[in-house]
C-alpha positions as MATLAB code, in Angstrom:
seq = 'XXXXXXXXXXXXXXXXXXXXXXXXXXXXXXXXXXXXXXXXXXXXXXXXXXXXXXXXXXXXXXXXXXXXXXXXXXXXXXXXXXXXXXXXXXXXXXXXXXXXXXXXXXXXXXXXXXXXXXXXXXXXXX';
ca = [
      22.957   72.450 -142.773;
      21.003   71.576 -140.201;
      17.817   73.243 -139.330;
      14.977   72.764 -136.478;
      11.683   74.421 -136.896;
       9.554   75.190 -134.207;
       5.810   76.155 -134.446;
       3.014   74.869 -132.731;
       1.504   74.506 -136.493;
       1.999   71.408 -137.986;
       0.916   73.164 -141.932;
       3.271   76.341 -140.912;
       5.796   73.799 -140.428;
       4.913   72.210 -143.335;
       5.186   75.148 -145.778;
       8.299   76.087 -144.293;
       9.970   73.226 -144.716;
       9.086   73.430 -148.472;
      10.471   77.280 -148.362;
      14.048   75.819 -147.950;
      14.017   73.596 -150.354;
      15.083   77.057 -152.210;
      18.054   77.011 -150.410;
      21.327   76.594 -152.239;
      22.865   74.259 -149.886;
      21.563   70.482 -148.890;
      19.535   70.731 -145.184;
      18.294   68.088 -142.417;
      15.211   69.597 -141.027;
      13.950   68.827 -137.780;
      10.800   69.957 -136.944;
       8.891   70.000 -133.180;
       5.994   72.027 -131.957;
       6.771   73.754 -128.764;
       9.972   75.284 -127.073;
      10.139   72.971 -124.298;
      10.845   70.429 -126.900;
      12.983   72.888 -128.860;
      15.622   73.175 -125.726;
      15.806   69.660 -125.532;
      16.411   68.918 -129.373;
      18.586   71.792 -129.534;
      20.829   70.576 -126.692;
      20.867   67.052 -128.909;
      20.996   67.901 -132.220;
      23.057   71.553 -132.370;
      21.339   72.831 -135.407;
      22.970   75.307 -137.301;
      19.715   77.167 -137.471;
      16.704   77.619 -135.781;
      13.318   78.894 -137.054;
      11.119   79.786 -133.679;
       7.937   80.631 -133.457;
       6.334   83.032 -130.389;
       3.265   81.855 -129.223;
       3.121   77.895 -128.521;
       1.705   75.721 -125.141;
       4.548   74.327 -123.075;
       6.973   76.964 -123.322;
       6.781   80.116 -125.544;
       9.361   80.750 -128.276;
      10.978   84.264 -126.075;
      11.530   81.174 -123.402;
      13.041   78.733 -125.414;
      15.227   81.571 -126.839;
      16.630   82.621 -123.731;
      17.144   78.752 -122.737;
      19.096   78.041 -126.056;
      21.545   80.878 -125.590;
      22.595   79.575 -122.163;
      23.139   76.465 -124.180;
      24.993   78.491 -126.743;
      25.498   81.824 -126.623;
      26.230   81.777 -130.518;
      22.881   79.977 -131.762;
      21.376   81.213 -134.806;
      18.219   81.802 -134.070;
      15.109   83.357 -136.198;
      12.010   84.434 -134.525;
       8.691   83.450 -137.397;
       5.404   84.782 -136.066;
       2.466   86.166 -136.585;
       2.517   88.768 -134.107;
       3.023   92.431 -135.400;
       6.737   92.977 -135.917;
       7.017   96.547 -134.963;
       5.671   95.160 -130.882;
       7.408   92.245 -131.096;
      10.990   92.265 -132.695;
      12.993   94.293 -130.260;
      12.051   91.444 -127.461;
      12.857   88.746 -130.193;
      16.418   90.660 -130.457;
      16.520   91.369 -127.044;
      16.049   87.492 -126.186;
      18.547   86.479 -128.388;
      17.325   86.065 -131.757;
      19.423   87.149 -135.260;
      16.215   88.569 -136.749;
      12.621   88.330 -137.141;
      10.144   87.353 -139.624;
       6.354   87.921 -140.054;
       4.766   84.685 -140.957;
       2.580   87.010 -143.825;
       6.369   87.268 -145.304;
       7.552   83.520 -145.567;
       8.424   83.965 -149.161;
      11.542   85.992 -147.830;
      12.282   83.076 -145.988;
      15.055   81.935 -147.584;
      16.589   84.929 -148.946;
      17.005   85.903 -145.017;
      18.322   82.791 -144.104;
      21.262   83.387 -146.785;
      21.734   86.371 -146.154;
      22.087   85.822 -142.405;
      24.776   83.299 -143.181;
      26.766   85.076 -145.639;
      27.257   88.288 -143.252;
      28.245   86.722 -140.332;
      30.804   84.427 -142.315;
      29.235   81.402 -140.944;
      29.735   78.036 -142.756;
      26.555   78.630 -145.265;
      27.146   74.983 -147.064;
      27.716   72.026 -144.461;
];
């Protein structure tokens, strides 16, 4: 599985990556730190997921969002902020993202992830 994280927070990045180690499947993790970059890796790379953060220079992560599913309307997509989730997840949703994580909740990470996969009968193992 491959997976492309996008924060504008090189330790966030960091401590996600080591979140899906937990993952019971091998990954390739790409990381960047803004979405400008984001649409252009994407539109490389295809990712089967992608972990997007909000608030970043360049381009913010609603933005990128919106770009990506022009790319491909079926990208998985996972919005991972700080912001309050009850303001923000409804635009997250509404810009094309699966679901939405508060950063104060990375532990659930993974669990998400799987879960995401396993519903939606995607290809969970690469």
């Amino acid at each position: 599985m491959k997976i492309l994280i996008v924060d504008d927070n090189e330790r966030i990045r960091k401590l996600i990556n080591k979140l899906l180690d937990k993952l019971n499947t091998p990954i390739d993790v790409i990381e960047c730190a803004d979405g400008e970059e984001a649409v252009k890796i994407y539109n490389e790379e295809k990712p089967d997921l992608i972990l997007m953060d909000i608030i970043m220079k360049k381009l913010d992560g609603f933005s990128a969002i919106r770009r990506i599913r022009l790319i491909s309307p079926k990208a998985t997509i996972i919005v991972v902020s700080q912001l309050p989730e009850q303001e923000y997840r409804q635009e997250a949703l509404d810009a094309g993202a699966v679901d939405y994580l508060n950063k104060e909740n990375l532990i659930l990470l993974p669990e998400m992830i799987e879960n995401i996969f396993n519903s939606s009968n995607k290809n969970f193992i690469n």
